[in-house]
C-alpha positions as CSV (number, residue, x, y, z in Angstrom):
1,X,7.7,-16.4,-8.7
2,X,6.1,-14.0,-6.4
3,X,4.2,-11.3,-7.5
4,X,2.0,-7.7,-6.4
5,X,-2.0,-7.7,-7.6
6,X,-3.3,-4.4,-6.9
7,X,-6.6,-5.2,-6.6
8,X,-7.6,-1.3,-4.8
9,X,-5.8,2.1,-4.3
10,X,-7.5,5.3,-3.2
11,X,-9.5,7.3,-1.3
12,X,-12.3,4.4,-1.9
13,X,-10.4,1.8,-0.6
14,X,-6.9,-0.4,-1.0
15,X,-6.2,-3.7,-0.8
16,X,-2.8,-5.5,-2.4
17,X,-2.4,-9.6,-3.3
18,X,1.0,-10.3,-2.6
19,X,2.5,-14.1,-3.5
20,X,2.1,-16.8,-5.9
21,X,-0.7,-17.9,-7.2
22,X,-0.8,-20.6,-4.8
23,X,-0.4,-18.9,-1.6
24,X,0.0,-15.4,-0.6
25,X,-1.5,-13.0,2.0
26,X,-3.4,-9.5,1.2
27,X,-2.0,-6.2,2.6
28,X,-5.2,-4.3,3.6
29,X,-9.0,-5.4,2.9
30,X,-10.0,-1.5,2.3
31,X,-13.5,-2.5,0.3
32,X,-16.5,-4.8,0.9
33,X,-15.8,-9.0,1.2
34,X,-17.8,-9.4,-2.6
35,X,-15.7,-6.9,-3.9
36,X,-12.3,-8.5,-3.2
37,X,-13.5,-11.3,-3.9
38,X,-14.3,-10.4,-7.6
39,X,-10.7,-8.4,-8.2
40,X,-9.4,-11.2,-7.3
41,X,-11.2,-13.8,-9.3
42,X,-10.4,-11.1,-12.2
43,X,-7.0,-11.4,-11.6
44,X,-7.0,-15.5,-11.9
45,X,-6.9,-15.6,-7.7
46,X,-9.1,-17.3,-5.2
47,X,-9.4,-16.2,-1.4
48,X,-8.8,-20.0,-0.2
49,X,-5.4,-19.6,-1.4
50,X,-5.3,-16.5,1.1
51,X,-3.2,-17.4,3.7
52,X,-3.7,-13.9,6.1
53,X,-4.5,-10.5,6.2
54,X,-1.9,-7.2,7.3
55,X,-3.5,-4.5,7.7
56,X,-1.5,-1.1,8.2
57,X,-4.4,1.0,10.1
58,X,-7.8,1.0,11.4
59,X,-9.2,3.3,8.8
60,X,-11.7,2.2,6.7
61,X,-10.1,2.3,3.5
62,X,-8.2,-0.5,4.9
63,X,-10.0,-2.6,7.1
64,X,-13.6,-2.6,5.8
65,X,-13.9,-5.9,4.7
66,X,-12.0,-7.6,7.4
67,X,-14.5,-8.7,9.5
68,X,-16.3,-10.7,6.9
69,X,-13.4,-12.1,5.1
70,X,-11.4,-13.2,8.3
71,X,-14.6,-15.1,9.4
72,X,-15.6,-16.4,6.1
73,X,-12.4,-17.7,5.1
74,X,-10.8,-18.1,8.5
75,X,-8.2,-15.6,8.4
76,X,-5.6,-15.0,10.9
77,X,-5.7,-10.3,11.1
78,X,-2.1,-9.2,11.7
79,X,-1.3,-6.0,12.4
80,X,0.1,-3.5,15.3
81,X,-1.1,-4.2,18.4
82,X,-2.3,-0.2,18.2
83,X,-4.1,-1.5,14.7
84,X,-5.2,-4.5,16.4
85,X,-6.8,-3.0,20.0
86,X,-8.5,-0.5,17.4
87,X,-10.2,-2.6,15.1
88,X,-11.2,-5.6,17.2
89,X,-14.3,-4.0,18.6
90,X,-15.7,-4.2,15.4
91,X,-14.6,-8.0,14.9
92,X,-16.4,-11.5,15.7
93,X,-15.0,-12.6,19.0
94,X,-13.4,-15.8,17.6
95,X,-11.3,-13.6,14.6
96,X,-7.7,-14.7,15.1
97,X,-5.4,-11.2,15.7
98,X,-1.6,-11.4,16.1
99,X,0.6,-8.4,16.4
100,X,3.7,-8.5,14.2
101,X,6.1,-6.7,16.0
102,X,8.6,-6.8,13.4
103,X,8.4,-9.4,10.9
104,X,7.5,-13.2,10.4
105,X,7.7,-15.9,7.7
106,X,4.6,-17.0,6.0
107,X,4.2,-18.6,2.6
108,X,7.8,-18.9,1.7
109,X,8.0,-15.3,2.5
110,X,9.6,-12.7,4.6
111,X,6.8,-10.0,6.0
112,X,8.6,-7.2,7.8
113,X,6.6,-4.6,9.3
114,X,8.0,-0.7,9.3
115,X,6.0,2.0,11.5
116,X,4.7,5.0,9.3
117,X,3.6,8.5,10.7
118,X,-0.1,9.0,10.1
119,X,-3.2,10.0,12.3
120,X,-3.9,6.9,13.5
121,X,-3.6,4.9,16.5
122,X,0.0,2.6,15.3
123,X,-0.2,2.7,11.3
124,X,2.9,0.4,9.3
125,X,3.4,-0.3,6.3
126,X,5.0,-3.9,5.4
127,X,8.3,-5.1,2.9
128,X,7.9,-8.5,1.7
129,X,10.7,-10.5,0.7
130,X,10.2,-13.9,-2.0
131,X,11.9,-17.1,-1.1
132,X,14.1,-16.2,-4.2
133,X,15.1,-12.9,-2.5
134,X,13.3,-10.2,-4.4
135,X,11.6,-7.8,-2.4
136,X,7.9,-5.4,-2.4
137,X,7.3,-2.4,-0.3
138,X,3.7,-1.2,0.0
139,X,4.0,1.8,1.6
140,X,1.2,4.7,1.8
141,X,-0.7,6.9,4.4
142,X,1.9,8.7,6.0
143,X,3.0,12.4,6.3
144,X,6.6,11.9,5.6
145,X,8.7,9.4,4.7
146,X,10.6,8.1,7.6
147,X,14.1,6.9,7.1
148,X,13.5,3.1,7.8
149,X,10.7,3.7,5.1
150,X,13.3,5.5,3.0
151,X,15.6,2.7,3.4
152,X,13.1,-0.1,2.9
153,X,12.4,1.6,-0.4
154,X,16.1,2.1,-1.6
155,X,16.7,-2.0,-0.5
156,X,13.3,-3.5,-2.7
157,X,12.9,-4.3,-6.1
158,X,9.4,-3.1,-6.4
159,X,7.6,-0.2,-4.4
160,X,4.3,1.1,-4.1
161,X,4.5,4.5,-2.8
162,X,1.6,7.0,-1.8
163,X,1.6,10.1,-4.0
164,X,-1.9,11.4,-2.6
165,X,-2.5,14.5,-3.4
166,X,-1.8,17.6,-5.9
167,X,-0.7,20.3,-3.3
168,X,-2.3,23.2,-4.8
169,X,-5.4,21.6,-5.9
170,X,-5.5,20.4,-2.3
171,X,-4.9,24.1,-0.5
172,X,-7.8,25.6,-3.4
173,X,-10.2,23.1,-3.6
174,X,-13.6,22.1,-1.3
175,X,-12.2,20.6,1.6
176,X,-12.7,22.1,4.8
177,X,-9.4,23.5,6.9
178,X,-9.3,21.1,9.2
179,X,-9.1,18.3,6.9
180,X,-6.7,20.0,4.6
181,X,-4.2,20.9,8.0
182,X,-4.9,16.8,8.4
183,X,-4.0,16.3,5.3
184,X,-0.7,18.2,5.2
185,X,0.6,17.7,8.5
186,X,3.3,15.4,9.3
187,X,0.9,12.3,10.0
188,X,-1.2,13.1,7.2
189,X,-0.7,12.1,3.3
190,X,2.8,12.2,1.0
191,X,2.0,14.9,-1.8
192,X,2.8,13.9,-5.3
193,X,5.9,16.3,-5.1
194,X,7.1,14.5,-2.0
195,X,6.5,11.2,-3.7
196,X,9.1,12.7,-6.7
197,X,11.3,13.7,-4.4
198,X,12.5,10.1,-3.2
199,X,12.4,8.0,-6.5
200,X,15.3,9.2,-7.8
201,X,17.5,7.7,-5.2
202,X,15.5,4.9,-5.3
203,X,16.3,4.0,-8.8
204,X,20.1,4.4,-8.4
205,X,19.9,2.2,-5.6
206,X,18.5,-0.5,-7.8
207,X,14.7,0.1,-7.4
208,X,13.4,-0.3,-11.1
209,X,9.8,-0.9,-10.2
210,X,7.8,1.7,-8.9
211,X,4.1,2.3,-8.6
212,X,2.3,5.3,-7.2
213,X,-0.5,4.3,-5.0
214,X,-3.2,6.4,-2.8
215,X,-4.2,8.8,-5.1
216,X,-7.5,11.2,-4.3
217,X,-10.1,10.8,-5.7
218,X,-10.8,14.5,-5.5
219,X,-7.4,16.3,-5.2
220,X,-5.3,14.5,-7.5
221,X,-5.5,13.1,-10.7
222,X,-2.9,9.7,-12.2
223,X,-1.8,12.6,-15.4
224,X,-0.7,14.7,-12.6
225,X,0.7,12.0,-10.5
226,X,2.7,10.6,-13.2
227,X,3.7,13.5,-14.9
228,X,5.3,15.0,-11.3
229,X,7.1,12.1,-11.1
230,X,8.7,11.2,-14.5
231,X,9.8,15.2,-14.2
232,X,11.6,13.9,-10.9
233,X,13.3,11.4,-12.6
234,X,13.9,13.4,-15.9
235,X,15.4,16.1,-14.0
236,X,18.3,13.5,-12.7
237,X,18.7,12.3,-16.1
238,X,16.8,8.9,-15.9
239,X,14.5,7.9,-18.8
240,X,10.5,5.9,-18.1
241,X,10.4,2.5,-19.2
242,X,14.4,2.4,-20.1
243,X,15.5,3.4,-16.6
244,X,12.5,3.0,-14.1
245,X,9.1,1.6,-14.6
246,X,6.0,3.6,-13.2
247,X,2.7,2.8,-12.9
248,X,-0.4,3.6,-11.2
249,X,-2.1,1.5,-8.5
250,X,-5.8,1.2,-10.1
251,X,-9.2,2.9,-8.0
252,X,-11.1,0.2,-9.5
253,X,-10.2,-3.5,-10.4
254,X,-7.8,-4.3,-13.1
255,X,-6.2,-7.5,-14.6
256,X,-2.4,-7.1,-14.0
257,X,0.6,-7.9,-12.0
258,X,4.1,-6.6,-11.3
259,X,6.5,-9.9,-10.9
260,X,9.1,-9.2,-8.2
């Protein structure tokens, strides 16, 4: 069966295993090559049963391992070409790139790639669907929630979805204005109340799984994450761990996995 390792989420760095634990690919390589490696082995994984590497943007948080892991392990980078023309200056000239421009099959999977809107040069997020049909989003860094996101969600049985940031500990804390306007504009980050405000559609539409992912480090904490959410959900009369699960993507390297 297939499964989702979060090995990263944050403000630090995110990286996701997604497969069996023969083959499978990782969605974003957000922390150093030694790093990944290590989550992983935590997690009962190895890299040579990594088959590729998606990345959804160019920022670091997402691609700062890639140069060293494609060449190491000799990883084709997939990505949009916008992803792609923005991150290859920084790779060895022989690292494979391939722009998805929708979706492909790899490991007795389904990768689909869905355009998200955030301050970067083409960022995506990607659905995954198991040979047995179930199916992940990963889904993070984006302003709002676009509604092929929205309906990628609604159609998986698992989602990671970013709930970055506490609003008003965001507009009072130490962040300069221009990063907070970054923050908050359409192409920046999904709050934690926008977050809430699409899981309770996702659950009625058979989305049982959910995960918050992205949190900052410095504007948000997983209490306040959480507790905005289950609120969402107790509001439309839906119960934790009867009607939905929820769980946080970890900042730092823990043994787990969400089976698809």
């Amino acid at each position: 069966m297939a499964k989702v390792v979060p090995l990263f989420s944050g403000s630090k760095g995110n990286c996701y295993y997604i497969g069996t634990s023969a083959q499978g690919v990782l969605i974003d390589a957000g922390r150093s090559c030694k790093q990944i490696e290590l989550a992983m082995e935590a997690n009962g994984l190895s890299m040579k049963n990594v088959s590729a590497l998606f990345i959804t943007h160019e920022h670091t948080d997402h691609c700062s391992a890639v140069k060293v892991l494609s060449r190491r392990y000799g990883l084709k980078v997939f990505g949009s070409n916008g992803t792609l023309s923005a991150i290859s200056r920084g790779l060895y000239p022989e690292t494979k790139l391939e722009v998805i421009e929708s979706e492909l099959a790899l490991c007795d999977m389904n990768i689909r790639r869905i355009n998200t809107p955030h301050d970067a040069a083409e960022s995506c997020c990607y659905r995954v669907t198991a040979s047995d049909g179930k199916s992940a989003l990963i889904a993070t860094d984006m302003g709002v929630m676009l509604p092929e996101v929205r309906a990628a969600a609604q159609n998986s049985d698992f989602v990671v979805l970013e709930s970055n940031h506490d609003i008003d500990m965001l507009r009072f804390g130490e962040y300069p204005y221009p990063l907070k306007k970054r923050i908050l504009s359409d192409r920046g980050h999904l709050s934690n109340d926008a977050c809430a405000a699409e899981l309770a559609e996702m659950v009625k539409s058979g989305t049982l799984r959910l995960m918050l992912g992205h949190l900052s480090e410095h504007n948000n904490t997983p209490e306040i994450a959480a507790r905005t959410a289950v609120a969402a959900l107790q509001k439309e009369g839906m119960k934790r761990n009867l009607d939905f699960t929820l769980d946080i993507a970890p900042g730092e390297p823990q043994v787990g996995a969400v089976i698809f």
